[in-house]
C-alpha positions as MATLAB code, in Angstrom:
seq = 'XXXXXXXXXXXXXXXXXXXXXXXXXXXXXXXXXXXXXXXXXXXXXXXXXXXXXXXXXXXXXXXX';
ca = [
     209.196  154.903  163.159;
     208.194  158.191  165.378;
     210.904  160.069  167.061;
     211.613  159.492  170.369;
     210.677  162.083  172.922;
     212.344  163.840  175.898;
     210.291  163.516  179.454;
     208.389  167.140  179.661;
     208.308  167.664  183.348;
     212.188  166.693  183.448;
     213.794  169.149  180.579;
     212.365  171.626  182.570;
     213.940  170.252  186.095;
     217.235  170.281  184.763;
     219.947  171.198  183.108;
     223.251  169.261  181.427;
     226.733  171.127  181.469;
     229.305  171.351  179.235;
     231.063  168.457  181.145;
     228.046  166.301  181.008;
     227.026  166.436  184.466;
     223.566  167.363  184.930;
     222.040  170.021  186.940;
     219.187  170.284  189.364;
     217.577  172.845  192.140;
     217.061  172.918  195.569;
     213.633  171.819  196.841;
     211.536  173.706  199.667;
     212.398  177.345  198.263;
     208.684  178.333  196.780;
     207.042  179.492  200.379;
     206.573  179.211  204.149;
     210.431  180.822  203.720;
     209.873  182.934  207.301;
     210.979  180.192  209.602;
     213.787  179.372  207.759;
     217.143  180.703  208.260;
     219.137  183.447  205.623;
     221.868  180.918  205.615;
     219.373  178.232  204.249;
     217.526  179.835  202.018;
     220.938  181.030  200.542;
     221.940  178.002  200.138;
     218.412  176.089  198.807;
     219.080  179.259  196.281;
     222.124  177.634  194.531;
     222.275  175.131  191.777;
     223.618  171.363  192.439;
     224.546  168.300  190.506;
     222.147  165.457  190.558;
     223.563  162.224  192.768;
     225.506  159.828  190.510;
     222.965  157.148  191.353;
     220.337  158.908  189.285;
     222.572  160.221  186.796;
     221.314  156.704  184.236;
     217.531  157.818  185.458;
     217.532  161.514  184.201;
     219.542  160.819  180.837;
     216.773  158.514  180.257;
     214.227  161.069  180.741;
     216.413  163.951  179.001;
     217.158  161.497  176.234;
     220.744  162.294  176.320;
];
């Protein structure tokens, strides 16, 4: 039987902690970063934990 294989695109999206949460990115960071505040790219800077509605969804992906 072959092994089974962690989704590409999503082990490098995120990230799980010690604690088992997993970890994701702000979006809308990469460019057109002039009209947008220093408070929000600050913030869109920082790491967050995925919503606990698609916490089932990413293991999945990560295989975990």
């Amino acid at each position: 039987m072959s092994k089974v294989k962690t989704n590409s695109g999503a082990k490098k999206r995120f990230k799980v902690t010690g604690s088992g949460n997993i970890k994701r990115k702000h979006a809308f960071k990469s460019h057109i970063l002039t009209k947008k505040s220093k408070k929000r790219k600050l913030n869109l800077t920082k790491t967050t934990l995925i919503h606990p509605t698609d916490v089932y969804r990413v293991r999945m992906l990560l295989k975990v």
